[in-house]
C-alpha positions in Angstrom: 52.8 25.9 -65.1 49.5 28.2 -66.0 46.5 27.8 -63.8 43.0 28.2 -65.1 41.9 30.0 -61.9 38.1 30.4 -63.5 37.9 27.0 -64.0 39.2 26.0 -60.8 36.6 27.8 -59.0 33.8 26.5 -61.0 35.1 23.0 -60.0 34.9 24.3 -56.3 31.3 25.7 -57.0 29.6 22.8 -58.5 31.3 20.3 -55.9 29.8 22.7 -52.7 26.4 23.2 -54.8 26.6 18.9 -54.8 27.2 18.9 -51.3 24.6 21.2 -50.5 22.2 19.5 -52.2 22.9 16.0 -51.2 23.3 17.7 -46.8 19.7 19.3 -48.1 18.8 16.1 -48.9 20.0 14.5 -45.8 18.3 17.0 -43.6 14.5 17.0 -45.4 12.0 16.6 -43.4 9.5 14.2 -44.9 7.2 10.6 -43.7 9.2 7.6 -44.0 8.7 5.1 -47.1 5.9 2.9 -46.8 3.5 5.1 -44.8 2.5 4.6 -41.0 4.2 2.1 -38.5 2.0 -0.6 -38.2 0.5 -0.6 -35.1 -2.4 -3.4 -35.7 -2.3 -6.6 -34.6 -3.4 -9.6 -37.2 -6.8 -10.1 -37.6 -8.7 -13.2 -39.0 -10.3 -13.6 -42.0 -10.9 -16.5 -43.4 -11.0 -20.2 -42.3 -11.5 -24.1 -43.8 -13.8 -24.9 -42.7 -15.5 -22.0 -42.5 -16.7 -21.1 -38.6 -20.0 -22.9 -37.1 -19.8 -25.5 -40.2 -22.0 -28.4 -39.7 -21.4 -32.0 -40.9 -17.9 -31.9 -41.6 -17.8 -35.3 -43.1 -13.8 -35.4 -43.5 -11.0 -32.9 -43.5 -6.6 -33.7 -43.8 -6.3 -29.9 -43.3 -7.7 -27.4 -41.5 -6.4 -23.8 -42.5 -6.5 -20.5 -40.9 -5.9 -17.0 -42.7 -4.4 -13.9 -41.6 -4.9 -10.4 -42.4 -1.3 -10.2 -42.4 1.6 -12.1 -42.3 2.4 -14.1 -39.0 6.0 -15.1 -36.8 5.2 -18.0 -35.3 5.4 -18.0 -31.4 9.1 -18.4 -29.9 7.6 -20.7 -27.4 5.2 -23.9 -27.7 2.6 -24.2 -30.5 0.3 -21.1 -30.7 -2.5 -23.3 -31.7 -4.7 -25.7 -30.2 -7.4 -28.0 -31.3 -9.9 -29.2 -28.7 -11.0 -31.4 -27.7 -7.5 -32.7 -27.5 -6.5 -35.6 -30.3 -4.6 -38.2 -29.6 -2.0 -37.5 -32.3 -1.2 -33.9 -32.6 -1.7 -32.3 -35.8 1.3 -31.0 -37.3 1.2 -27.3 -37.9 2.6 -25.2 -40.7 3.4 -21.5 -40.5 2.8 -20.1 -44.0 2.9 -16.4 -44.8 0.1 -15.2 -43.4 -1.7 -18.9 -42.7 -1.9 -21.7 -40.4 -2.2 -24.9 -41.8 -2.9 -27.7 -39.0 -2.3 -31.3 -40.9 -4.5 -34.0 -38.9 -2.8 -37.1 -38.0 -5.8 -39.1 -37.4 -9.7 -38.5 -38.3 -12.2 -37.1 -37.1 -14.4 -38.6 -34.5 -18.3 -38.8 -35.3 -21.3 -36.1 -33.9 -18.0 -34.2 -32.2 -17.5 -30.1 -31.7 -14.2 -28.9 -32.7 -12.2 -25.9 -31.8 -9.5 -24.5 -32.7 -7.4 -21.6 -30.8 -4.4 -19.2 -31.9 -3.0 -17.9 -28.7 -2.5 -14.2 -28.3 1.2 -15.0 -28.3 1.1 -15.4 -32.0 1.8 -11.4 -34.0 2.6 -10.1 -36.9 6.2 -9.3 -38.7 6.6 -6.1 -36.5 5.4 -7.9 -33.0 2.0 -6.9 -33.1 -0.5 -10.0 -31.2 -3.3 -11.2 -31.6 -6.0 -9.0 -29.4 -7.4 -11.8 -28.0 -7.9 -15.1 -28.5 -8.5 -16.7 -32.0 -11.7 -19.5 -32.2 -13.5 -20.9 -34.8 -15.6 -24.4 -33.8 -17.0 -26.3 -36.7 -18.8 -30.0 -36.0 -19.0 -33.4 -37.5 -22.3 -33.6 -36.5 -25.8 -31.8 -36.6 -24.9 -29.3 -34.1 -22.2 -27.2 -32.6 -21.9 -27.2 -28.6 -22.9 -24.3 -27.3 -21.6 -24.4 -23.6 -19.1 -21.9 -22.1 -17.4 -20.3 -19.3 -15.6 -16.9 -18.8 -13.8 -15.2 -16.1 -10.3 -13.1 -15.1 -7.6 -14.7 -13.7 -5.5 -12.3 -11.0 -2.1 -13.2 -9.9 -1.5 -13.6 -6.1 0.4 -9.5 -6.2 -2.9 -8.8 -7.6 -2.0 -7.8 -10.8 -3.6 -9.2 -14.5 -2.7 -12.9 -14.9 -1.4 -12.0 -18.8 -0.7 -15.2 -20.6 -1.7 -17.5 -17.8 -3.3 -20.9 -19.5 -6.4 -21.8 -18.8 -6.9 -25.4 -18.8 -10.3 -27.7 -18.7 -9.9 -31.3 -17.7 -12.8 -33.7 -17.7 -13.4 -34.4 -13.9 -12.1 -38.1 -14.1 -9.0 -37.0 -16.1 -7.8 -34.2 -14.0 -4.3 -34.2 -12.7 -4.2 -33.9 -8.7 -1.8 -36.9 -8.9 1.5 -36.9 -9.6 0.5 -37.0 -13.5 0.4 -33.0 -13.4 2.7 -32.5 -15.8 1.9 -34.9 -18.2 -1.3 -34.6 -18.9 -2.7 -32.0 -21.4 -6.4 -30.5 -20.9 -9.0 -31.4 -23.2 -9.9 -27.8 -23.7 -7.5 -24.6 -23.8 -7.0 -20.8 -24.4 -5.2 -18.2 -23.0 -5.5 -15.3 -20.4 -5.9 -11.7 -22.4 -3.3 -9.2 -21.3 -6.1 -8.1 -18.9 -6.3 -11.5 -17.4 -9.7 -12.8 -19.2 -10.3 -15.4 -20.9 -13.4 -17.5 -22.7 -13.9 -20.9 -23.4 -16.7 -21.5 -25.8 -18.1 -24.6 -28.0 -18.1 -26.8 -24.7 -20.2 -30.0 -24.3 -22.2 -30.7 -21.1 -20.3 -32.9 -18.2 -18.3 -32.1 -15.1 -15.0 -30.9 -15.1 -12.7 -29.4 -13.3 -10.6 -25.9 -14.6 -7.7 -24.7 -13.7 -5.2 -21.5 -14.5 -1.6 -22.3 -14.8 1.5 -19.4 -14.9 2.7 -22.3 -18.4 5.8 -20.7 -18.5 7.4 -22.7 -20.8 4.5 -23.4 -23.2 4.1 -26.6 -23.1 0.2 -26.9 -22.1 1.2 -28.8 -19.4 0.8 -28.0 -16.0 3.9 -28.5 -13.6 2.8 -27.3 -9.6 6.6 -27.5 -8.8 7.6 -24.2 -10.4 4.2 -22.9 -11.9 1.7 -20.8 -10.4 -2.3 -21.4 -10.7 -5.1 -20.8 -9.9 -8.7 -23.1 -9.3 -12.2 -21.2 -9.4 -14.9 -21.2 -6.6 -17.4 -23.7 -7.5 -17.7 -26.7 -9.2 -17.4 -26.8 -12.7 -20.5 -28.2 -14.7 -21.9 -27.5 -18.0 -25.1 -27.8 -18.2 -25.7 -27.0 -14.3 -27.1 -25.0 -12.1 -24.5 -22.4 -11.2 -23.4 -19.6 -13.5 -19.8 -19.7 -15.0 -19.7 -16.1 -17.1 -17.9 -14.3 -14.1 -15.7 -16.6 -12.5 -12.7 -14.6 -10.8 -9.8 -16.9 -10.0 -6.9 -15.7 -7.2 -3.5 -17.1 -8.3 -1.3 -19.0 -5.7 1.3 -21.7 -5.1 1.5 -25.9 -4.7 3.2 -25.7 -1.6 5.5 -28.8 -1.8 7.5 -28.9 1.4 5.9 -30.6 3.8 6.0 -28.1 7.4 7.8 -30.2 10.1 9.1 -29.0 13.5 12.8 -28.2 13.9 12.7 -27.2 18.0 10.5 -26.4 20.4 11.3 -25.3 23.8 9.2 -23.9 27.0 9.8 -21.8 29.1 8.9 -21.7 33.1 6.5 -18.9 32.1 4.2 -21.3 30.1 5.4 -20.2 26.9 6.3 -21.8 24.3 8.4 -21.4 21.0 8.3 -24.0 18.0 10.7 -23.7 15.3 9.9 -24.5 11.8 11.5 -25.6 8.5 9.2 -23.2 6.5 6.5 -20.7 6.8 3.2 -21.4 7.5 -0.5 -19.7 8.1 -1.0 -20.0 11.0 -4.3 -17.7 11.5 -6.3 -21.6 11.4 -4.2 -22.3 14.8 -5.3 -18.9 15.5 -9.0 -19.0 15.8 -8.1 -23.0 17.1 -5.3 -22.5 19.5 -6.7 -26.1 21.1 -5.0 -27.9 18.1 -1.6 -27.4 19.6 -1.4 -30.6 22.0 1.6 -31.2 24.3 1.3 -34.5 25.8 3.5 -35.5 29.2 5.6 -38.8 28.2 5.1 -39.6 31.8 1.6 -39.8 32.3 0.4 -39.3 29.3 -1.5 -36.3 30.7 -2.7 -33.5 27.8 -1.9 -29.9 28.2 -3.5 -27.4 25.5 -2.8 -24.1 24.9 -4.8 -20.9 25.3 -3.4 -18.6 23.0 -1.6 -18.2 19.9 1.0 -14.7 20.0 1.2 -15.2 15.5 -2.7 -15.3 15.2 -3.4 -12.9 12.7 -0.1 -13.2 10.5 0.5 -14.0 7.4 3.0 -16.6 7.7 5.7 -17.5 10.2 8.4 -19.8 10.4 7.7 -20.0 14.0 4.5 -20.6 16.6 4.7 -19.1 19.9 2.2 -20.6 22.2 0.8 -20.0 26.0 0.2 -23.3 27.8 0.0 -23.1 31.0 0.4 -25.5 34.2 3.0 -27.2 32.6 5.5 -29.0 35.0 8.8 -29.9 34.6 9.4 -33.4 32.2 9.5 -34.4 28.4 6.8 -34.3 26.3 4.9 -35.1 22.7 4.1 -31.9 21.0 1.2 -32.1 18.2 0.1 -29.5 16.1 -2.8 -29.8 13.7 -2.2 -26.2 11.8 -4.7 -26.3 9.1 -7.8 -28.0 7.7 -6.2 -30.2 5.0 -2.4 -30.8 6.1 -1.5 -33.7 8.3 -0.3 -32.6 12.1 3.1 -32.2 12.8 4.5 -33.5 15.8 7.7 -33.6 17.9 8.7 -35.8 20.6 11.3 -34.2 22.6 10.0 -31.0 23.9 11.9 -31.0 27.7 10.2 -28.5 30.2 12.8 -27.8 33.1 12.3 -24.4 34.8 14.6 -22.2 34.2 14.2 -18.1 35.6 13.2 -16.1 33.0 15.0 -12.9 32.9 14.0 -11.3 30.1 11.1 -7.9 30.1 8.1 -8.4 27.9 8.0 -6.1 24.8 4.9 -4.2 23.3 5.4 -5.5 19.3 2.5 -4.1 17.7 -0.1 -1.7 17.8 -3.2 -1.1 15.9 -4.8 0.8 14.2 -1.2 1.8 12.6 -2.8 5.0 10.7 -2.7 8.5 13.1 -5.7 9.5 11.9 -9.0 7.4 12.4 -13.3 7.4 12.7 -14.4 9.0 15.5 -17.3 6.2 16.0 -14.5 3.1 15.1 -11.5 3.9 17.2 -10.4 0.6 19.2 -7.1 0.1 19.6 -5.1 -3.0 19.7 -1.8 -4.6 21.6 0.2 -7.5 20.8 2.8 -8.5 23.9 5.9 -10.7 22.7 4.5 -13.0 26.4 1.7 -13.3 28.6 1.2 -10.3 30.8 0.3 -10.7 34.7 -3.1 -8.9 34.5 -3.5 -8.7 38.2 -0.6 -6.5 38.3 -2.8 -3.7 36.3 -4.2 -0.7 37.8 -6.5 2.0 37.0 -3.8 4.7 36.0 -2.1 1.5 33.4 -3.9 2.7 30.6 -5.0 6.1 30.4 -6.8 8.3 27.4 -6.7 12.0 27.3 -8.5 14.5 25.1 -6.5 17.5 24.0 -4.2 16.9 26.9 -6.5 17.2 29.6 -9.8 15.9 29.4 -9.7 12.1 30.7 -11.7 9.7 28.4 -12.8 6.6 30.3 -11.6 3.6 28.4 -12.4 -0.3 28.7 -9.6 -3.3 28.7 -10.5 -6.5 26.8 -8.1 -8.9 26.7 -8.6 -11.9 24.0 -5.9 -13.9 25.4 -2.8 -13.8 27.2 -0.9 -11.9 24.2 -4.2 -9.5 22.8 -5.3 -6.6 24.0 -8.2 -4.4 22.5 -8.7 -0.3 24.8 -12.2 0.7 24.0 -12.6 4.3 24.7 -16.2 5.2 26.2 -15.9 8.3 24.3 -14.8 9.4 21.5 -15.2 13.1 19.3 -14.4 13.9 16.1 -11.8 16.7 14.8 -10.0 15.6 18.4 -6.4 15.2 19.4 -5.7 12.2 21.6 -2.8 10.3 23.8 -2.5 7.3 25.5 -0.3 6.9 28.1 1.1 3.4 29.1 2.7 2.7 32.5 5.2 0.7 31.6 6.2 -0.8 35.1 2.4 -2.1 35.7 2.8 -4.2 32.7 4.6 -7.6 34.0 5.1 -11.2 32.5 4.3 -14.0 34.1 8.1 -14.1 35.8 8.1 -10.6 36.9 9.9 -8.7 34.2 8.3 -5.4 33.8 7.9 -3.8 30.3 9.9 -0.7 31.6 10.1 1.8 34.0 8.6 4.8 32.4 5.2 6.4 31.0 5.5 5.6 27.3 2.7 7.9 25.3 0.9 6.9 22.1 -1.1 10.4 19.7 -4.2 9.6 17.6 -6.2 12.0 16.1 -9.9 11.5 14.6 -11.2 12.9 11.3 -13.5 16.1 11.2 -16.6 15.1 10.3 -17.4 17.7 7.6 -14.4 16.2 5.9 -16.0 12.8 5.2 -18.7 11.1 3.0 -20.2 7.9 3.3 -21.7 5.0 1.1 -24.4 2.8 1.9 -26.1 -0.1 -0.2 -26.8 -3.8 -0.4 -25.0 -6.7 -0.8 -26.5 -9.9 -2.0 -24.5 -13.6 -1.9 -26.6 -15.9 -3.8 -26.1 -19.2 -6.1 -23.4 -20.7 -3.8 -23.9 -22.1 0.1 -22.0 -18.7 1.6 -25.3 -17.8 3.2 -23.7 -18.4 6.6 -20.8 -17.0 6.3 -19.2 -13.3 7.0 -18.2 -10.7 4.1 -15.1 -9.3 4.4 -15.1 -6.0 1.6 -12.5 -3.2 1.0 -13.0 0.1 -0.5 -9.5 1.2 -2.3 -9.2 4.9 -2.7 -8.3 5.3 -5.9 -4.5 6.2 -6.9 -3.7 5.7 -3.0 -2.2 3.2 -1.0 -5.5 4.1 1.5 -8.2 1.5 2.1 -11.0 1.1 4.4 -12.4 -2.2 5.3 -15.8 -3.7 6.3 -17.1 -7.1 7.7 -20.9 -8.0 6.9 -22.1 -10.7 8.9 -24.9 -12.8 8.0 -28.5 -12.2 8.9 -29.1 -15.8 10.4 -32.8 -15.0 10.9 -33.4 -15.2 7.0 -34.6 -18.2 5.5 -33.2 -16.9 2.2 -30.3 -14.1 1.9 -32.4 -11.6 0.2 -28.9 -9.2 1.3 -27.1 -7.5 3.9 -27.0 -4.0 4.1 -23.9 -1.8 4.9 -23.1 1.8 5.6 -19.4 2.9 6.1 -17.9 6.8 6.2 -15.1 7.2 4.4 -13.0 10.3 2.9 -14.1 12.1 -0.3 -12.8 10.5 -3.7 -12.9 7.1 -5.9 -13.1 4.0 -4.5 -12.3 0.4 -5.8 -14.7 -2.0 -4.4 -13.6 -5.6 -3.4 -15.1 -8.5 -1.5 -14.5 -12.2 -0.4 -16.9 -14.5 1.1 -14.7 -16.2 4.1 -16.3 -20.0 4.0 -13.3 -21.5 6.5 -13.5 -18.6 8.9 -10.0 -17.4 8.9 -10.7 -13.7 8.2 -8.6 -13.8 4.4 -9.1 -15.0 1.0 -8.2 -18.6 1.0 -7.3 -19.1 -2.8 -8.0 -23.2 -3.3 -5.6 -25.8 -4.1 -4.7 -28.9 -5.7 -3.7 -32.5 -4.1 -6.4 -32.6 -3.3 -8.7 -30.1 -5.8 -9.9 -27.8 -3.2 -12.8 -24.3 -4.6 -11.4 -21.2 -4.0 -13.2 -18.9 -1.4 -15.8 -16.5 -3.7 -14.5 -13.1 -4.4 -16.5 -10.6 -6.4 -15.5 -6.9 -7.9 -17.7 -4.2 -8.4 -17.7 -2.9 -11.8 -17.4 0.3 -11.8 -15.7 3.1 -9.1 -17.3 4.4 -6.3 -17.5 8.7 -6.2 -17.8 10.1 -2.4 -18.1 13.7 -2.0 -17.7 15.3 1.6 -20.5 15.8 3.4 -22.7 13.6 1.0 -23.9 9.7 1.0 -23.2 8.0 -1.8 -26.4 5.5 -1.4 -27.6 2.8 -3.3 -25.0 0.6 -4.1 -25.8 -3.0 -5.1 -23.1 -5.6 -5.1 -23.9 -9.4 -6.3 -21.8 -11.7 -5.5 -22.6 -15.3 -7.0 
């Protein structure tokens, strides 16, 4: 056999020269086909009818065109036509249009709107911006009333998505008919949390913000968030509705009841609950929990409330004292809207308490503080014997040796608040705490040593300060104290401030402020507190209850050491 050795080779040189070229090929560098990713989401350009057309006289379609082509939302219908018909039109995703077919005609000298939700993108999952509306009118004219606002979620973040709802006042649903009746009017939070609803006729309603999690435009307070705003909602009144700011929170449907409750021979005593509740309204009341002997039907009522300022507790610790052994009828009325709870088997026998008293929180928490603000605060676990304190109990020092007179204030029973006379900044400070001078109402001391406590206070080149005015107008808060904090920016850091009201005003023409604080950005934030409980009480439903009025300032706050950052205005209305 006689190989062709030349031609071999050139068989091997034109099959690598192939795979060269086509590894080349492979390996080129070069923009895919069809130019840049598509980034933008659809944009409207067209409708029938056209937007702000008058005298509509009759219409089977209404149709909606796209700069692109759409993918119709995965959940609910996208689109919305208010005010809401009776018969829902049937709507028809085509290419890049809407098409709405109406099932029934159109009403006479009526403003319509129609809304594509923000859920609704293009073929590569690009939204909407914002919002879609276009309003056209049977009549002569086109509504022209609206409201605007931001909806933030009880974590304080963006309510994204959230509905926003708009019930005529008579229709709205603080029944059990939540979550079958549909608003008249609807839109949809931005990803920022805002939201507009335009075209509206005059009349009272009532609005509400709804976590609609399974699209259905219906709002269900068993497993969906919401939020209400903070005055009543007119159009056509008095009171501006361009700014509204809406605090998300939850339809608490458990009704609190008492599981226990026992008492001790120390006057205290514990109540057990099936759920959480607030109880800083008991707080500031701690009259509203009644015990009641079954005997003689004689009232006891307590003095102090150990859970005042928390958040919520599952239980309510209580001092009433006098009590005598017996059974008795315990009633506690724990808020301004729920019904008391109360419990009929509370037996009082005296029993030795044997257990020390414990020291379960102190405040301020931070090491560092204001030189002119230090005050710092106890929280015992059980009244303390304050006849058993002395003057060495409690004692300040200054860099170890200097003693810094201090005053005792005791709020109640559980609350302390030290006051020093004196206080420097750039300073070093520790307070020591006899332990064995502290003594419950049985004897039990809270230990049998000197327990110390370091604080240290800011140098006062090291700080800045901002001053301004702050003006609560529009809505009847004239009365009622400001409670404002100032974030620092990118930090977990916050300093707070309470503005009472100048009661000598006829009018609230403001209230003025000052506050040092440390160099940097700050976030400013503010709540008027109308029920007195010291924290943003969001509203509710069953019955429709305003929100408290919150208010953010629009732009950041820049301190520098050393400097006043003066002038700031803050509106709240």
């Amino acid at each position: 056999m006689i190989f062709n050795f030349s031609t071999r080779h050139s068989q091997i040189r034109i099959g690598l020269a192939i795979l060269c070229a086509v590894g080349l090929g492979c390996a080129e560098i070069a923009p895919p086909p069809g130019g840049e990713v598509d980034k933008t989401g659809p944009m409207l350009v067209s409708s029938i009818p056209v937007d702000g057309a008058l005298e509509v006289a009759s219409l089977q379609t209404i149709i909606l065109t796209f700069s692109e082509k759409l993918t119709k939302p995965n959940k609910g219908r996208g689109v919305f036509m208010s005010p809401r018909p009776t018969f829902e039109p049937e709507v028809e995703w085509k290419s890049n249009q809407i098409h709405l077919e109406l099932a029934e005609p159109l009403q006479s000298d009526q403003t319509y709107v129609v809304s594509v939700s923000s859920d609704v993108t293009d073929l590569r999952r690009n939204r909407l911006d914002s919002t879609v509306t276009i309003a056209f009118s049977t009549g002569t004219h086109i509504d022209s009333g609206s409201a605007a606002g931001v909806v933030i979620t009880a974590e304080e973040k963006p309510a994204a998505g959230w509905a926003i709802g708009l019930y005529r006042e008579l229709d709205f649903p603080d029944n059990e008919n939540a979550d079958s009746t549909y608003p008249d009017y609807f839109t949809n939070c931005d990803p920022q949390g805002r939201f507009e609803l335009k075209y509206l006729p005059p009349g009272d309603y009532r609005l509400l913000a709804f976590d609609d999690k399974n699209r259905d435009n219906l709002f269900n307070p068993m497993v969906e968030a919401f939020a209400v705003p903070d005055r009543e909602f007119k159009i056509g009144g008095d009171l501006r509705l361009d700014n509204l700011i809406m605090t998300g929170t939850e339809f608490d449907s458990l009704t609190p009841r008492i599981i226990s409750a026992v008492a001790t021979s120390d006057g205290l005593l514990r109540v057990r609950l099936n759920r959480p509740i607030d109880p800083t309204w008991l707080g500031h009341q701690p009259e509203k929990l009644q015990i009641t002997a079954l005997t003689d039907s004689v009232n006891y009522y307590t003095e102090a409330i150990l859970e005042a300022t928390e958040d919520e507790s599952s239980v309510v610790t209580a001092y009433v004292p006098n009590l005598v052994e017996g059974f008795y009828r315990l009633n506690v009325d724990y808020s301004s809207t729920g019904m008391p709870m109360t419990y009929d088997s509370v037996h009082f026998r005296r029993i030795e308490d044997k257990f020390p008293p414990t020291l379960i929180k102190t405040e301020p928490s931070n090491p560092t503080l204001f030189a002119h603000a230090v005050a710092l605060r106890h929280t015992y676990s059980e009244p303390i014997d304050t006849l058993q304190l002395t003057d060495q109990t409690f004692s300040l020092w200054e860099s170890d040796s200097l003693l810094v007179p201090i005053t005792l204030q005791w709020e109640d029973r559980f609350h302390l608040t030290l006051t020093p006379g004196r206080i420097l900044p750039a300073q070093r400070y520790r307070l020591d705490i006899t332990e064995f001078d502290l003594v419950d109402l049985s004897g039990n001391q809270l230990g049998d040593s000197v327990r110390s406590m370091t604080f240290s206070t800011h140098n006062a080149d090291s700080l800045g300060s901002i001053s301004g005015n702050i003006l609560i107008s529009a809505l009847p808060n004239q009365n009622a104290s400001a409670y404002f904090t100032f974030q620092l920016v990118g930090t977990s850091q916050w300093f707070d401030l309470v503005v009472e009201p100048d009661l000598s005003l006829q009018n609230d023409v403001g209230r003025a402020f000052s506050l040092e604080v440390l160099p940097g950005k700050y976030l400013l934030r503010g709540f008027v507190d109308r029920d007195g409980d010291d924290k943003l009480t969001p509203g509710g439903i069953r019955p429709f209850r305003v929100s408290e009025t919150r208010a953010i300032y629009p732009d950041t706050i820049a301190v520098r050491a050393r400097f006043e950052t003066a002038g700031i205005q803050f509106n709240i209305d």
